[in-house]
N, C-alpha and C positions, 0 to 999 in steps of 0.2 A: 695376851689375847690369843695367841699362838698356841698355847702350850692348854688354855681351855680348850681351844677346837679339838686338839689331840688326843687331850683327855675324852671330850663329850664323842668323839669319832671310834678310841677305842670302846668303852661301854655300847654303844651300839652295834659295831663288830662281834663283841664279847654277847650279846642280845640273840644276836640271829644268828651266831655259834653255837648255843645251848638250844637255841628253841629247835635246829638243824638235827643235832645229835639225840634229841628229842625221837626223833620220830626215824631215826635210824632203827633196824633190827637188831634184835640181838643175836646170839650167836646160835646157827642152828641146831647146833649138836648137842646144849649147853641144857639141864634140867634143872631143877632146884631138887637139891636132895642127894641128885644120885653122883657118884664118885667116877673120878675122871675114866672111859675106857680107852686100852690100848690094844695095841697087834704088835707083835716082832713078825715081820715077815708073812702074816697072815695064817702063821702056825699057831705059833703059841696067842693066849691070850684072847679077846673076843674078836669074833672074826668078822662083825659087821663093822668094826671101826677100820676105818683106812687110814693106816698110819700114813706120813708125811705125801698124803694126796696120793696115794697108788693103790688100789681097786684089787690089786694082785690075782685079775681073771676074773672076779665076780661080777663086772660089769661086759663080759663080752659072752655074747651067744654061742659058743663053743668054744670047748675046752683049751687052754694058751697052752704053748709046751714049757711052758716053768712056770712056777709062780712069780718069778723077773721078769717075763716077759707079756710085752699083749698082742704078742703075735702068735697064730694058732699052728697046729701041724700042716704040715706040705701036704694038699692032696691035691684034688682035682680044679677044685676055685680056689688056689691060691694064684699068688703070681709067679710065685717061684716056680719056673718047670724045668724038671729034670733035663740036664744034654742027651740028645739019642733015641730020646722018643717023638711018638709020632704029632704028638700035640707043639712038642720044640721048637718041628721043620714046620709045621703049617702055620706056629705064631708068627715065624724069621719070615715064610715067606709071605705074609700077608704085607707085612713091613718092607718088604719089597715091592709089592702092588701097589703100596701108597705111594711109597718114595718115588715111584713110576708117574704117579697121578700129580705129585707135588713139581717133577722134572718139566711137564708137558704145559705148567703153568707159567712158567719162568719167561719163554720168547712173549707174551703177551706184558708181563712186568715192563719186559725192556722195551717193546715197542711204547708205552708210554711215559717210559724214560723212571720207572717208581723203585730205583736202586737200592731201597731198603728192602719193599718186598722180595727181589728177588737174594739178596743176602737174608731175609728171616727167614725164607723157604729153605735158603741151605741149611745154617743154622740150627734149624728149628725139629728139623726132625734126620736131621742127618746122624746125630749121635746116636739113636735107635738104626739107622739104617747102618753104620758102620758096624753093629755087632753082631746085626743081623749076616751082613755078608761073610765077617770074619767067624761067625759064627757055624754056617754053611758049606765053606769055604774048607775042605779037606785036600786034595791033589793039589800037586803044584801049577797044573794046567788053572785049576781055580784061584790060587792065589794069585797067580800072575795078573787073572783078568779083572782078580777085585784089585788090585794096586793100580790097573788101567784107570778103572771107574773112578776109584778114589783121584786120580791124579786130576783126570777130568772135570771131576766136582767144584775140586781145588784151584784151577784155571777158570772155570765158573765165578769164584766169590771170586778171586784176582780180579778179572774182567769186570766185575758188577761193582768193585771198590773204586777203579780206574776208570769207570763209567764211559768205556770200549763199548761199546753195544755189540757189533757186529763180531767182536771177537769173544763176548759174551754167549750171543745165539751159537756158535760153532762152535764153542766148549761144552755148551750143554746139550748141542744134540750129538758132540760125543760121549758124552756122560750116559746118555740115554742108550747111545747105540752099545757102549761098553757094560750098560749094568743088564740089556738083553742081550749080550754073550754071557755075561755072567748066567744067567736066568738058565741061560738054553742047557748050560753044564749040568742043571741039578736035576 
C-alpha cells in the first residue's frame, strides 16, 4: 500500500513537472533555422552576440578603455582623480568637512549610552577620512598632526568598546581639536 502512494505521488509530481516546463520560455537567443552565432572577444565573428555574458562596451554609454573592460577613460566624472589637482584637494577636503560633521555627533551617541553608534560613526567613514588626510598630508609638521588625529580617533573607538563615556567624550573632542590643526595646515 506504501509503495502504491509512492508510485500515485510520483506521477503527479511528474504531472505538474511537465505541465511547469510547459509554459517555461524558450531560449531567447535561439531561432529555428538560423545557425549558432559567436564572438571571440567581440572582434572576430558577429559582434551582436555576447560571448560568455560580456557586452565587451556595447552596453555602456561611452566608449570603455578596452574591450575587457567596462570601465571608461579617466576624465572629469569618473572617480578616479588624478593626485595634485585641484579637483583631488577639494574631493579630500570635503571628506574632511564630513568627518568633522560625523566627530561632532559622537558626545550625543555617548550621552545616551548608543556604543555602537558611536563605533559605526568611526568605522564607517573613517577609512575615506584616513586617505583623505594621508593623502593631504605632505610636511612633516602635517604628518605629525595627522598621526595626533589618527591616535585620537583610536582612543575614541577604545573608549566606546570599553564603554568609558567620559573618557570617550575627551578623546573625541581631541580628535576634533587635532583633525582642526590638521585643517589649519592646508
Amino acid at each position: 500500500s506504501t509503495a502504491v502512494n509512492a508510485e500515485a505521488r510520483r506521477e503527479v509530481f511528474g504531472k505538474i513537472a511537465a505541465a511547469g516546463a510547459a509554459f517555461l520560455p524558450v531560449a531567447a537567443n535561439a531561432a529555428v533555422g538560423e545557425s549558432p552565432r559567436f564572438s571571440v572577444f567581440g572582434v572576430i565573428g558577429d559582434g551582436t552576440s555576447y560571448s560568455e555574458g560580456a557586452a565587451y562596451g556595447s552596453d555602456q554609454s561611452k566608449p570603455v578603455y578596452s574591450p575587457y573592460s567596462v570601465y571608461g577613460e579617466t576624465g572629469k566624472d569618473s572617480l578616479y582623480i588624478k593626485e595634485g589637482t585641484k579637483d583631488y584637494d577639494a574631493r579630500k577636503l570635503a571628506v574632511i568637512a564630513e568627518t568633522k560633521n560625523r566627530l561632532e555627533k559622537i558626545p550625543g551617541y555617548v550621552a545616551r549610552k548608543e556604543w555602537f553608534n558611536v563605533k559605526d560613526e568611526l568605522t564607517r567613514y573613517m577609512y575615506e577620512t584616513r586617505g583623505a588626510v594621508r593623502g593631504l598630508a605632505k610636511s612633516n609638521d602635517q604628518k605629525e598632526k595627522a598621526d595626533a588625529f589618527f591616535r585620537a580617533i583610536e582612543a575614541t573607538y577604545g573608549s566606546a568598546t570599553q564603554r568609558k563615556g567620559d573618557a570617550c567624550v575627551a578623546a573625541n573632542a581631541a580628535a576634533i581639536k587635532a583633525l582642526d590643526a590638521f585643517a589649519s595646515t592646508l
